[in-house]
N, CA, C and O atoms as CSV, one atom per row, in Angstrom:
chain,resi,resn,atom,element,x,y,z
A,1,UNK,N,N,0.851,-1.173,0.000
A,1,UNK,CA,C,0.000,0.000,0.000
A,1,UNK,C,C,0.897,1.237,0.000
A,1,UNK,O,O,1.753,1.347,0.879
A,2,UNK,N,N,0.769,2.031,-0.799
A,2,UNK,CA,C,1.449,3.314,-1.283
A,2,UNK,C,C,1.042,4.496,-0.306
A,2,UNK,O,O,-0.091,4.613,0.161
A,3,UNK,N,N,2.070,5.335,-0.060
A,3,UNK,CA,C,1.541,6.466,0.704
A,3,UNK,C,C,0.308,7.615,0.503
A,3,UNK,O,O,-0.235,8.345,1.332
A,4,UNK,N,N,0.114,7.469,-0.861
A,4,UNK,CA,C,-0.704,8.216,-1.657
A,4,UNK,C,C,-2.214,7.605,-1.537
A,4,UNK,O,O,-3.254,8.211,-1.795
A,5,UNK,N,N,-2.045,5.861,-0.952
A,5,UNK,CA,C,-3.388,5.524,-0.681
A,5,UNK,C,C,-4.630,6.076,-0.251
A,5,UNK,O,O,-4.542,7.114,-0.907
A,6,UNK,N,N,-5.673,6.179,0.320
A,6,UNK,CA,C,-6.697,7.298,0.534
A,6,UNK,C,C,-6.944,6.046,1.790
A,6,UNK,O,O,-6.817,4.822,1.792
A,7,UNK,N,N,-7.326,6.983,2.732
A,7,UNK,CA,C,-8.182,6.146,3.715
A,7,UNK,C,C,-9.547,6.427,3.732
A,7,UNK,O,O,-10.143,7.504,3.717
A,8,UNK,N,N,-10.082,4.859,3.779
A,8,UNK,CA,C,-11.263,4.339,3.683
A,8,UNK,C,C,-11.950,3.590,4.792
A,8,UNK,O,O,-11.133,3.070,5.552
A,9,UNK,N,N,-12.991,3.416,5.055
A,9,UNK,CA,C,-13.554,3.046,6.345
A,9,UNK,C,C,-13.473,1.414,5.701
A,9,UNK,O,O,-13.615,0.676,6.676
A,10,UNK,N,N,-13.361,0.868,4.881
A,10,UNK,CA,C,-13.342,-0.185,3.761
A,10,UNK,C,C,-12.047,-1.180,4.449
A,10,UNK,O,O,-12.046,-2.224,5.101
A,11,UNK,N,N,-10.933,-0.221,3.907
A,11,UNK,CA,C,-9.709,-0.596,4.262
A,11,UNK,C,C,-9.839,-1.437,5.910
A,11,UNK,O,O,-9.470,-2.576,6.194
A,12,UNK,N,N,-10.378,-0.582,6.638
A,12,UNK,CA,C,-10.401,-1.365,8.111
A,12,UNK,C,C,-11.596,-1.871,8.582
A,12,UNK,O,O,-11.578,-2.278,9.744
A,13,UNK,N,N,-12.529,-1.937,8.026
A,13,UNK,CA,C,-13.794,-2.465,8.459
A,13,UNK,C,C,-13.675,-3.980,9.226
A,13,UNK,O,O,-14.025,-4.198,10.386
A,14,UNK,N,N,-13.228,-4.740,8.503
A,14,UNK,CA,C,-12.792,-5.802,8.922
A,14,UNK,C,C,-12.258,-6.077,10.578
A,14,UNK,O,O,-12.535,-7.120,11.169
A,15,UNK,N,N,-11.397,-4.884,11.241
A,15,UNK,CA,C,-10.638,-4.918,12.072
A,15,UNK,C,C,-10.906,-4.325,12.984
A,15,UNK,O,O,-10.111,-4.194,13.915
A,16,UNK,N,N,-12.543,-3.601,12.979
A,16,UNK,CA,C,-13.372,-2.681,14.626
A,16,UNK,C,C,-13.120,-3.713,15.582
A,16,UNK,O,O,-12.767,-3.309,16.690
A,17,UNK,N,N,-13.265,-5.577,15.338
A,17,UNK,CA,C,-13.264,-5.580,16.786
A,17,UNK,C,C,-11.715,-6.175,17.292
A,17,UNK,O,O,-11.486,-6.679,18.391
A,18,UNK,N,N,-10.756,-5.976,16.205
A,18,UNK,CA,C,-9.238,-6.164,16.848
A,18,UNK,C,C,-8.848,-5.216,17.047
A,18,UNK,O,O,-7.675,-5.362,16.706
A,19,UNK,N,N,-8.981,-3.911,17.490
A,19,UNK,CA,C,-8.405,-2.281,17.584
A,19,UNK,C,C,-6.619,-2.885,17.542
A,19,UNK,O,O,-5.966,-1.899,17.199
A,20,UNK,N,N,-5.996,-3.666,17.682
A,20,UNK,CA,C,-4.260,-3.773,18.362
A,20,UNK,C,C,-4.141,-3.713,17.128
A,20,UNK,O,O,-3.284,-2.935,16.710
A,21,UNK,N,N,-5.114,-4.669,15.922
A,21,UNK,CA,C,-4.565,-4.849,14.722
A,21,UNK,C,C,-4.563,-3.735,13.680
A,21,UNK,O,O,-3.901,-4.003,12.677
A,22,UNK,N,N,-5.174,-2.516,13.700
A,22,UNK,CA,C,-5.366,-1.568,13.580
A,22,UNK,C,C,-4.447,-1.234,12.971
A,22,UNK,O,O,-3.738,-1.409,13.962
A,23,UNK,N,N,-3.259,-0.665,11.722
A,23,UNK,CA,C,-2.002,0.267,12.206
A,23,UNK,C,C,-2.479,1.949,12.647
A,23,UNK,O,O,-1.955,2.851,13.301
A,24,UNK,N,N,-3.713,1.778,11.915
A,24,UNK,CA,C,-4.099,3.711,12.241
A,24,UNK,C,C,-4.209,3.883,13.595
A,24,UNK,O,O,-3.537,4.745,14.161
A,25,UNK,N,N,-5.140,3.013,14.320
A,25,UNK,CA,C,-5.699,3.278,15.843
A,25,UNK,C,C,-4.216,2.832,16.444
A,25,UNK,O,O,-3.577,3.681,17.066
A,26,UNK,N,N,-3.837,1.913,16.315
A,26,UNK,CA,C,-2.469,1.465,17.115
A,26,UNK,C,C,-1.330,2.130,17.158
A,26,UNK,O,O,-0.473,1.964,18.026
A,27,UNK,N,N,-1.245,3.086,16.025
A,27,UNK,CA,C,-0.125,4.037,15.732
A,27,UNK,C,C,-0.590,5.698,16.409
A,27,UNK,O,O,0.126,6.442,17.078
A,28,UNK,N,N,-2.040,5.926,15.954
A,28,UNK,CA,C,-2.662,7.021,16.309
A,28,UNK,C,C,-2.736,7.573,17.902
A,28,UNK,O,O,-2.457,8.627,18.473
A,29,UNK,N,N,-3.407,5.928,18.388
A,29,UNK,CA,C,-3.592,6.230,19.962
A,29,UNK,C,C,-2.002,6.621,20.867
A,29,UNK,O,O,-2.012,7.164,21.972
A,30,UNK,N,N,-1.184,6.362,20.398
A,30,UNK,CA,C,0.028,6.616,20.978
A,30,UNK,C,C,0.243,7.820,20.673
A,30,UNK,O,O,0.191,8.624,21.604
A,31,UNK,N,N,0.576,8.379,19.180
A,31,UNK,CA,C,1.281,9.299,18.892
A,31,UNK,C,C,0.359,10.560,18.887
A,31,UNK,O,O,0.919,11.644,19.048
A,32,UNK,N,N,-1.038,10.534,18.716
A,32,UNK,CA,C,-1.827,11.373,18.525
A,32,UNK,C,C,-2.407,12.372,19.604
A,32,UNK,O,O,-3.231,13.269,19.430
A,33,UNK,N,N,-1.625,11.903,21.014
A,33,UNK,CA,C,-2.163,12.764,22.400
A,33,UNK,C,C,-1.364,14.011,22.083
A,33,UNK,O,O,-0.551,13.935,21.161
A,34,UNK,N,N,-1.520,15.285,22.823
A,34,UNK,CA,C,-0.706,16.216,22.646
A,34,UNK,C,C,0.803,16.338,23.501
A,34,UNK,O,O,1.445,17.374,23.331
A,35,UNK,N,N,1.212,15.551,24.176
A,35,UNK,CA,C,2.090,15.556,24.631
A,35,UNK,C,C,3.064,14.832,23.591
A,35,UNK,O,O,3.986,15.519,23.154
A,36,UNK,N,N,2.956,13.601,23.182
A,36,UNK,CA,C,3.828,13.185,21.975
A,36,UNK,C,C,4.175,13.682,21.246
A,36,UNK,O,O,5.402,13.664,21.152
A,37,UNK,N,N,3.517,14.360,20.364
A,37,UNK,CA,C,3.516,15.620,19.586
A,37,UNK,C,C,4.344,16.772,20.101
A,37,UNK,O,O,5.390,17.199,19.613
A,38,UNK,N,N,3.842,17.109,20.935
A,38,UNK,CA,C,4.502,18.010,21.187
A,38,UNK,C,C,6.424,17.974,21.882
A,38,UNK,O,O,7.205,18.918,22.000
A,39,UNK,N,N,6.612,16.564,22.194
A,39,UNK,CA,C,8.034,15.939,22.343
A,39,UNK,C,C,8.613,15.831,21.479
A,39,UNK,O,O,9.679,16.366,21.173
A,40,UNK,N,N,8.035,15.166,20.988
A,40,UNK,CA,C,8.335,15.032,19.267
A,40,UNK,C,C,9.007,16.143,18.143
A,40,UNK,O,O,10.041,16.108,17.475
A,41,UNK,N,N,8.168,16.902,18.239
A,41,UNK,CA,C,8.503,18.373,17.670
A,41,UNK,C,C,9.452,19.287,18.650
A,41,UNK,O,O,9.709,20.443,18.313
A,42,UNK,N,N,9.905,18.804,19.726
A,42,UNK,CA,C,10.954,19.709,20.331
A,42,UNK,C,C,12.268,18.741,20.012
A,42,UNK,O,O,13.349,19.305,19.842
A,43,UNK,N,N,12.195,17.335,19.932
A,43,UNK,CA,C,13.250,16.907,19.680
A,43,UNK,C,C,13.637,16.851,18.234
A,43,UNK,O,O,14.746,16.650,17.737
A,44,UNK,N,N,12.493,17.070,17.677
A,44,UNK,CA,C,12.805,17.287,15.995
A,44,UNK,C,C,13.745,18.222,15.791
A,44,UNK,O,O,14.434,18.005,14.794
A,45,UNK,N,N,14.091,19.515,16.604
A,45,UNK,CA,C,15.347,20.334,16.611
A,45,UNK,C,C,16.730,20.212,16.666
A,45,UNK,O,O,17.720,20.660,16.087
A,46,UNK,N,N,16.305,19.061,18.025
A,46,UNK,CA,C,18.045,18.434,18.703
A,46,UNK,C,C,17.237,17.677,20.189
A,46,UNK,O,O,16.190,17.835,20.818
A,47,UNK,N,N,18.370,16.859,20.245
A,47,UNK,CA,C,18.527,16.107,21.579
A,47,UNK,C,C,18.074,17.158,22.635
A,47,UNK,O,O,18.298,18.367,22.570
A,48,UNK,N,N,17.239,16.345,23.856
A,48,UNK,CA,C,17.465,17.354,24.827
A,48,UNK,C,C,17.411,16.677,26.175
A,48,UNK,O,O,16.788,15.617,26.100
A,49,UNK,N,N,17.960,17.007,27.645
A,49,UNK,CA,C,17.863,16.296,28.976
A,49,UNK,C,C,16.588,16.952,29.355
A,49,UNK,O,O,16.225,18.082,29.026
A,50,UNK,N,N,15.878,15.980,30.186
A,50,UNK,CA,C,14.883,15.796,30.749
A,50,UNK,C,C,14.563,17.228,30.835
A,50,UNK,O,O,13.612,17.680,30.197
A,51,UNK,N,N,15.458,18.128,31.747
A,51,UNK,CA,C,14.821,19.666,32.226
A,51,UNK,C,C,14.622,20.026,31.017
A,51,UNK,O,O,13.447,20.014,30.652
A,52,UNK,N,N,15.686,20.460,30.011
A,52,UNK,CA,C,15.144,20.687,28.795
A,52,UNK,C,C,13.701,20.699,28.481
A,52,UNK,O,O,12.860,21.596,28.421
A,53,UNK,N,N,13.671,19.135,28.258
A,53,UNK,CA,C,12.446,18.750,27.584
A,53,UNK,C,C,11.246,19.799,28.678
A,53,UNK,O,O,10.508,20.690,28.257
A,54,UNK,N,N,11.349,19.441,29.783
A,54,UNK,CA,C,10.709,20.278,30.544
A,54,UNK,C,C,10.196,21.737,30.535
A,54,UNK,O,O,9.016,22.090,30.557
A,55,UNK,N,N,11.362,22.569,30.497
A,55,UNK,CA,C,11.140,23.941,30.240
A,55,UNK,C,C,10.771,24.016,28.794
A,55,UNK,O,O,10.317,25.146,28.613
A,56,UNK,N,N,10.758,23.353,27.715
A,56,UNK,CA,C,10.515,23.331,26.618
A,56,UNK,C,C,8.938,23.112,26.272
A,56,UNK,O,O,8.632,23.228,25.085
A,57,UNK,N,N,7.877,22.795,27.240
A,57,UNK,CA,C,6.412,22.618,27.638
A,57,UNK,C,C,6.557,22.323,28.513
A,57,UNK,O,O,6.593,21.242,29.101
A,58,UNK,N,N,6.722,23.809,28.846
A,58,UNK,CA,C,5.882,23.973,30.185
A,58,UNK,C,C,5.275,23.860,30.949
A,58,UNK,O,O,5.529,24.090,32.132
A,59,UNK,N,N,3.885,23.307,30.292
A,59,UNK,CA,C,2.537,22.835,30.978
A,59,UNK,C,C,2.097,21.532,31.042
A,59,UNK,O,O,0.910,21.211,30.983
A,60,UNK,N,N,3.427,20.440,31.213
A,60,UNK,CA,C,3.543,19.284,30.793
A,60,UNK,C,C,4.243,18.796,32.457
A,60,UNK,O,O,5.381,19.006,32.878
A,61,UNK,N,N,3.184,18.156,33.079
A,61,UNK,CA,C,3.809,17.334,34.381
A,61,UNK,C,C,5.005,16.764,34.140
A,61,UNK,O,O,5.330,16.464,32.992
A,62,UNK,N,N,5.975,16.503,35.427
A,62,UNK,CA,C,6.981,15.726,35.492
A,62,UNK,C,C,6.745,14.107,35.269
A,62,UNK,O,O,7.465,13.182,34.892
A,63,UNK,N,N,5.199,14.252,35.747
A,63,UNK,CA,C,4.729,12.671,35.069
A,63,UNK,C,C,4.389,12.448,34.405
A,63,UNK,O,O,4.314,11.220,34.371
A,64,UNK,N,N,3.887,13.030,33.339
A,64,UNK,CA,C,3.415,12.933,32.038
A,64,UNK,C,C,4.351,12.771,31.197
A,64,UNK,O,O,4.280,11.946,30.286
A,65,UNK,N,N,5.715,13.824,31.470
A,65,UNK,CA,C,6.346,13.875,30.806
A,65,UNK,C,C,7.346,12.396,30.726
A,65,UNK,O,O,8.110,12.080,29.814
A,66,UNK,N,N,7.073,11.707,31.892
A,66,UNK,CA,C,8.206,10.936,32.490
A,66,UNK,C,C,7.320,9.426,31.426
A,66,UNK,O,O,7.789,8.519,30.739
A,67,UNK,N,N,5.736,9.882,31.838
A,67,UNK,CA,C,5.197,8.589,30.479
A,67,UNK,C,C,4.921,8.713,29.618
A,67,UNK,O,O,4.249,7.820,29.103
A,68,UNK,N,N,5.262,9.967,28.823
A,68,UNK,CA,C,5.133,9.714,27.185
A,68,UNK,C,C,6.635,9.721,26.685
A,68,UNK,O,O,6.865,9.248,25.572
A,69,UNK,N,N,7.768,10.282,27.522
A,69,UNK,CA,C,9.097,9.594,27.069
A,69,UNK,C,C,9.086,7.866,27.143
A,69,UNK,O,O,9.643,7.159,26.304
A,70,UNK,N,N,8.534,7.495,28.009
A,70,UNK,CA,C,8.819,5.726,28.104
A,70,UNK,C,C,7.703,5.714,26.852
A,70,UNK,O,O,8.300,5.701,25.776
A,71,UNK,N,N,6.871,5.714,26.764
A,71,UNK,CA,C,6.026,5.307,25.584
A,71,UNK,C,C,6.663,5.120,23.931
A,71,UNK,O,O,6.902,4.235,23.110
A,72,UNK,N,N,6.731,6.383,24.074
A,72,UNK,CA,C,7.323,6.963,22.823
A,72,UNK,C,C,9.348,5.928,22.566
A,72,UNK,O,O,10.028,5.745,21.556
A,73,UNK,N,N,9.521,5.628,23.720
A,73,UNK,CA,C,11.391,5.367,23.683
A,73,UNK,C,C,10.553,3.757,23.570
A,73,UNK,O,O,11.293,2.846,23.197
A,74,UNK,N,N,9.088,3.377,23.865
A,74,UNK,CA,C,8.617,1.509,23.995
A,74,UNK,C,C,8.506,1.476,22.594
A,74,UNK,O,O,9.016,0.466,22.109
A,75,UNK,N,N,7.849,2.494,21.540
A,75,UNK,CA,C,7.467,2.608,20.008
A,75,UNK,C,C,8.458,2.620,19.350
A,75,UNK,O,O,8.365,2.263,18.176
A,76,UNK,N,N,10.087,3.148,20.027
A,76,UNK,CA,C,11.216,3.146,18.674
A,76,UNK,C,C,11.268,4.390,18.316
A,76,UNK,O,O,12.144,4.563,17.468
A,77,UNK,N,N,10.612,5.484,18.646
A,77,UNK,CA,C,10.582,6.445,18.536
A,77,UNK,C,C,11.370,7.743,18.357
A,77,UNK,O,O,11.528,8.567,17.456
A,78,UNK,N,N,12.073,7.445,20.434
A,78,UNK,CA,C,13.406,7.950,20.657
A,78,UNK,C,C,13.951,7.018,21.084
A,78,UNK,O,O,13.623,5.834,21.169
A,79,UNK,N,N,15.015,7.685,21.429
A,79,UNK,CA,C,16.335,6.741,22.285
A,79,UNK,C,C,16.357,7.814,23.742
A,79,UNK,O,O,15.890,8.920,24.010
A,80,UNK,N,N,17.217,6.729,24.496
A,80,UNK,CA,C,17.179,7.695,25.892
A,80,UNK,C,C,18.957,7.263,26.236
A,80,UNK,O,O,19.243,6.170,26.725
A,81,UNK,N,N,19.812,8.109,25.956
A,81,UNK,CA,C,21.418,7.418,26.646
A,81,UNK,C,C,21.241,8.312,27.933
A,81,UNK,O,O,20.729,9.429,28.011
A,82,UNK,N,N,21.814,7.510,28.948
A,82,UNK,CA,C,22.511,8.028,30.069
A,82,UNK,C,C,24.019,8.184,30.322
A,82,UNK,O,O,24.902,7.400,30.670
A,83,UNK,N,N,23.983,9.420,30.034
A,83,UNK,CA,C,25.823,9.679,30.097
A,83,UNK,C,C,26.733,9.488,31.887
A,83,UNK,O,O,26.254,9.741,32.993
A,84,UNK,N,N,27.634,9.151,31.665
A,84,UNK,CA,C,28.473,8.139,33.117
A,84,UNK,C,C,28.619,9.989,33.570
A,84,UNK,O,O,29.819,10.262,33.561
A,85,UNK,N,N,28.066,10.803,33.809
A,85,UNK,CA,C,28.340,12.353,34.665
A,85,UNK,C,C,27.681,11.983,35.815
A,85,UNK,O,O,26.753,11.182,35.930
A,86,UNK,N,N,28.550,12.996,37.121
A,86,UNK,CA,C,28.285,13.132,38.253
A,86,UNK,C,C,27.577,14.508,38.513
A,86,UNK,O,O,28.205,15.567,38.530
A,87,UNK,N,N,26.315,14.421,38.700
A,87,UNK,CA,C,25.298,13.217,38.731
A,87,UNK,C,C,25.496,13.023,37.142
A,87,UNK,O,O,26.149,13.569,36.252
A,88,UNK,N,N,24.424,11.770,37.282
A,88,UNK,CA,C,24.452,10.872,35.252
A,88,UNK,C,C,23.537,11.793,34.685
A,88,UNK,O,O,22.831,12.263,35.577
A,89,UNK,N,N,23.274,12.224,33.611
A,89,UNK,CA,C,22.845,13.065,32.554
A,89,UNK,C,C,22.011,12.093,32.015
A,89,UNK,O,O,22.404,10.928,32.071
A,90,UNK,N,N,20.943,12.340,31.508
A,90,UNK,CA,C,20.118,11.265,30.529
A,90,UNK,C,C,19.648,12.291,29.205
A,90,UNK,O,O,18.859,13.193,29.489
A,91,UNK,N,N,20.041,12.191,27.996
A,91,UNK,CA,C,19.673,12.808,26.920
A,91,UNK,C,C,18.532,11.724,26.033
A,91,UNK,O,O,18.426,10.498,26.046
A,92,UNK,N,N,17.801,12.749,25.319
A,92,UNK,CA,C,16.485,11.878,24.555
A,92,UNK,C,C,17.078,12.609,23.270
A,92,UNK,O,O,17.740,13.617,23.029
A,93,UNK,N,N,16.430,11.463,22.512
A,93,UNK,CA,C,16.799,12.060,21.226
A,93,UNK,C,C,16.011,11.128,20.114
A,93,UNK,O,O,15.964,9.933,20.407
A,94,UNK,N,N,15.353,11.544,18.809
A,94,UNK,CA,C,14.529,10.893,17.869
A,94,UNK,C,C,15.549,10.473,17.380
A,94,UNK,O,O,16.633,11.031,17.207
A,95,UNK,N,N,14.940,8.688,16.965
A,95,UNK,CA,C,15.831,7.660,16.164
A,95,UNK,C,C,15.294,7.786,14.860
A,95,UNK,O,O,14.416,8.576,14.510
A,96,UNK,N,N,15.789,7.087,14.283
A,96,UNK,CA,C,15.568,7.197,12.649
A,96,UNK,C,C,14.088,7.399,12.095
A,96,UNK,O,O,13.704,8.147,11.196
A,97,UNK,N,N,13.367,6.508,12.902
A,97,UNK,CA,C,11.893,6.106,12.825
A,97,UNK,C,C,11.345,7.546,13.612
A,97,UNK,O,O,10.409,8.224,13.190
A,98,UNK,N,N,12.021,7.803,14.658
A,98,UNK,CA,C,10.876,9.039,15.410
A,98,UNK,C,C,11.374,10.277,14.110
A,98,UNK,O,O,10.508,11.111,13.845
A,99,UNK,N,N,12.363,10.351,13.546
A,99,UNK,CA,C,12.756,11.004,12.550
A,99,UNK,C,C,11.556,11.466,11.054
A,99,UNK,O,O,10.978,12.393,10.486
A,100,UNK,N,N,11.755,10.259,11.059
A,100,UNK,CA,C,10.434,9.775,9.596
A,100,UNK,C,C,9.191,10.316,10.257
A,100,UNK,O,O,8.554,10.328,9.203
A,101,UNK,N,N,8.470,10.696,10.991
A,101,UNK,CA,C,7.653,11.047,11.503
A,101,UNK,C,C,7.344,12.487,11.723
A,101,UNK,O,O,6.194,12.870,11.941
A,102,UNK,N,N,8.415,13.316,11.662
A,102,UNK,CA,C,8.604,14.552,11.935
A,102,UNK,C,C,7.588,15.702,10.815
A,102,UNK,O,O,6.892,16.652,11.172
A,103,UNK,N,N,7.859,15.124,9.257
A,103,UNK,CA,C,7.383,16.095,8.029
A,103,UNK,C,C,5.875,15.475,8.278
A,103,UNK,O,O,5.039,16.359,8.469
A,104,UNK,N,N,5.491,14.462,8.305
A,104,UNK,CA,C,3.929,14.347,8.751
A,104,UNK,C,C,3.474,14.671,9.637
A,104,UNK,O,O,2.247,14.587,9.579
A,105,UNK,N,N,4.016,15.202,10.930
A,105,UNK,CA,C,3.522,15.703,11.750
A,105,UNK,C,C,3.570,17.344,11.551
A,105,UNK,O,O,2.775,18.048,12.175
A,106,UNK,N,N,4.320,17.784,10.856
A,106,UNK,CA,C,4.461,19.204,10.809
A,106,UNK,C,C,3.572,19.695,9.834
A,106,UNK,O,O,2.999,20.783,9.898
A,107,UNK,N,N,3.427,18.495,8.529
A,107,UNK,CA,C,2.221,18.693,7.541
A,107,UNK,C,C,0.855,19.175,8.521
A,107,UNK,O,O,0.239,20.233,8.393
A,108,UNK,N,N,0.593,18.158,9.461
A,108,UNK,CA,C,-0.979,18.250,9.920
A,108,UNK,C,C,-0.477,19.360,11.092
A,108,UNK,O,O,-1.452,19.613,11.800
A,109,UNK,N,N,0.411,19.915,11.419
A,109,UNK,CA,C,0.647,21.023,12.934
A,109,UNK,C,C,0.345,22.863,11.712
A,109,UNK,O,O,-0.239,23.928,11.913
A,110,UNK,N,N,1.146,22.271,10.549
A,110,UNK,CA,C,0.485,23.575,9.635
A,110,UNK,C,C,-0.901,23.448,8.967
A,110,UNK,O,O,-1.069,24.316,8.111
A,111,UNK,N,N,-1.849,22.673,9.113
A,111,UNK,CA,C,-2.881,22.369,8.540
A,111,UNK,C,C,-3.889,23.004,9.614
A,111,UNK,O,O,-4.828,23.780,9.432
A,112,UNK,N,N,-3.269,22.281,11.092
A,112,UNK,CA,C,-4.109,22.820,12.296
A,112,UNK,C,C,-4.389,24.437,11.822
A,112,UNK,O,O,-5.446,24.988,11.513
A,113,UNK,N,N,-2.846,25.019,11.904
A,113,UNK,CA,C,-3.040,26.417,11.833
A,113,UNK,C,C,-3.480,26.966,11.093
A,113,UNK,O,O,-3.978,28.029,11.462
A,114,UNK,N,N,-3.590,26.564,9.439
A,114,UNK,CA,C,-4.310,27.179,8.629
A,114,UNK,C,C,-5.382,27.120,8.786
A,114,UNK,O,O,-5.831,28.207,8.424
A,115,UNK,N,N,-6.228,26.446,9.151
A,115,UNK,CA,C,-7.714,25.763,9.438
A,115,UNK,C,C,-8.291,26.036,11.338
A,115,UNK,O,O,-9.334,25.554,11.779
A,116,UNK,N,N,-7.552,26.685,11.966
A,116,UNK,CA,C,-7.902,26.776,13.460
A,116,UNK,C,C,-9.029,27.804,13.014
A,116,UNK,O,O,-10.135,27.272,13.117
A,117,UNK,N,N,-9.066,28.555,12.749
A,117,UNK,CA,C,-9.903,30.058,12.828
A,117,UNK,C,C,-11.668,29.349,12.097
A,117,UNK,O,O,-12.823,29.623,12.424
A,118,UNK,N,N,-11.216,28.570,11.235
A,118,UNK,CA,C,-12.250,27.903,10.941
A,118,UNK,C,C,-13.236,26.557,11.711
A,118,UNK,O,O,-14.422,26.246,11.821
A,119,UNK,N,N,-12.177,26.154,12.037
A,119,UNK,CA,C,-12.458,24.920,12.976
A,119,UNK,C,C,-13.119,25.445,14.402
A,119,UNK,O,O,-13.807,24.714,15.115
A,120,UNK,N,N,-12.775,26.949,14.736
A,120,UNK,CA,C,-13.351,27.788,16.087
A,120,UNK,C,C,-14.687,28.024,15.644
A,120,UNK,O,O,-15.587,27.608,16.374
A,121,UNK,N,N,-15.070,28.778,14.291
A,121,UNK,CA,C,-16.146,29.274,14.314
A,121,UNK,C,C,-17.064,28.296,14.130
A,121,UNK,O,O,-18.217,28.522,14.500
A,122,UNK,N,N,-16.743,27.067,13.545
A,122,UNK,CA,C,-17.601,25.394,13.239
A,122,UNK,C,C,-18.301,25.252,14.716
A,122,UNK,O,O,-19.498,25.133,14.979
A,123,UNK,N,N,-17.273,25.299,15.515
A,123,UNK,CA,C,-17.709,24.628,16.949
A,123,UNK,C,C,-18.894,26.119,17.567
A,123,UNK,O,O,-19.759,25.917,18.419
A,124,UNK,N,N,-18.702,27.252,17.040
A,124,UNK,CA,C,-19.351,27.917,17.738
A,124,UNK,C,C,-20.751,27.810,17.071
A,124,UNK,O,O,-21.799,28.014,17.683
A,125,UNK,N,N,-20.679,27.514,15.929
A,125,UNK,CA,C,-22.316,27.863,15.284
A,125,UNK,C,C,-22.755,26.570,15.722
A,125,UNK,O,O,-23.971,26.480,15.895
A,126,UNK,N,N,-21.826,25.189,16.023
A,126,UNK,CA,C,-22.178,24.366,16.455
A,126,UNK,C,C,-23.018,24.228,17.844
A,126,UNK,O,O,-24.100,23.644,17.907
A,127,UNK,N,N,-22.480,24.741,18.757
A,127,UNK,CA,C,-22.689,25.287,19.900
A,127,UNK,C,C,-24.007,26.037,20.134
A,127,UNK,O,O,-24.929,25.893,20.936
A,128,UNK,N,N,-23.740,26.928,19.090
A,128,UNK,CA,C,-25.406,27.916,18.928
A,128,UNK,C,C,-26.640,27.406,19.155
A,128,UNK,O,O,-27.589,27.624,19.908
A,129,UNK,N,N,-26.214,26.325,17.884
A,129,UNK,CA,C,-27.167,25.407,17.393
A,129,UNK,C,C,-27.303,24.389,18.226
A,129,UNK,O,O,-28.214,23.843,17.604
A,130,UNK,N,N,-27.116,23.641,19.204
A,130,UNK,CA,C,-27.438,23.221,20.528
A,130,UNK,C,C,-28.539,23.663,20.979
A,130,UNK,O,O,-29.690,23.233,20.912
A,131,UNK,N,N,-27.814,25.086,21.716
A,131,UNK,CA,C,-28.486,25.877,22.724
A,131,UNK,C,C,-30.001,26.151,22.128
A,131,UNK,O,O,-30.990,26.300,22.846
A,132,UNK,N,N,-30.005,26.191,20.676
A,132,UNK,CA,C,-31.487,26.792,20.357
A,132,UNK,C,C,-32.138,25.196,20.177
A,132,UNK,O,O,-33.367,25.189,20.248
A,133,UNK,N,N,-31.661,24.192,20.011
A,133,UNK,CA,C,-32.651,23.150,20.485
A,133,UNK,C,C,-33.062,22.613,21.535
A,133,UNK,O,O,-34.173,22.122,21.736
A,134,UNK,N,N,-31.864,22.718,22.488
A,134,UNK,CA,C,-31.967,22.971,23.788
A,134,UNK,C,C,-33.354,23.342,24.409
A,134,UNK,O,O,-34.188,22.696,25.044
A,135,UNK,N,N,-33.255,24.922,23.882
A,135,UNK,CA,C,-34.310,25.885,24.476
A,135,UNK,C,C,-35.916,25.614,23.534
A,135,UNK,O,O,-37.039,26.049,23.792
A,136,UNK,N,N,-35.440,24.721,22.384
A,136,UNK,CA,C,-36.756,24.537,22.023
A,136,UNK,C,C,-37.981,23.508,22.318
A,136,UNK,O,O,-39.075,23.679,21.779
């Protein structure tokens, strides 16, 4: 199957009740939270140690952050070396594969942005339109 393939509800129909067998849901549910993403795209720059990664999102727990690095380093994603320093240093860094991942994610992170202003006002007329059935 070619990259250019189209996705089809066709293609996976077969596979609603194996979700593992999935590659979209199995690949998606991991990489698709905003914290991955957003690791992802800071290491897409360069390597970085934990604080790094830290001050780099901000609004990202020390535990969150601590389980979407193991997640992401369980997928092949990154790598994690611990350098022999007193104290030991631990640097993260995207492997070849978290690499390949980078221009598709930046495709759909500029798509977000072109399309946010639109995607706001969807949800609001959406919203509208609630409230007046709501009230009807």
């Amino acid at each position: 199957m070619s990259e250019d393939t189209p996705l089809t509800a066709e293609r996976y129909r077969d596979q609603k009740a194996l979700p593992d067998t999935c590659p979209i849901r199995d690949v998606l549910d991991r990489i698709g939270d905003k914290w991955s993403t957003l690791v992802i795209s800071t290491l897409a720059e360069r390597s970085h140690r934990f604080g790094e990664l830290r001050r780099a999102i901000p609004d990202i727990s020390q535990r969150m952050l601590t389980q979407t690095l193991r997640e992401l380093q369980e997928d092949g994603l990154i790598s994690r070396t611990v350098h022999p320093t007193t104290p030991p240093s631990t640097e993260y860094a995207l492997t070849e594969l978290g690499r390949s991942l980078v221009v598709p994610l930046s495709v759909l992170a500029r798509w977000a942005e072109s399309h946010h202003a639109e995607i706001k006002q969807a949800r609001a007329r959406y919203a509208a339109a609630a409230r007046l059935e709501e009230a009807s």
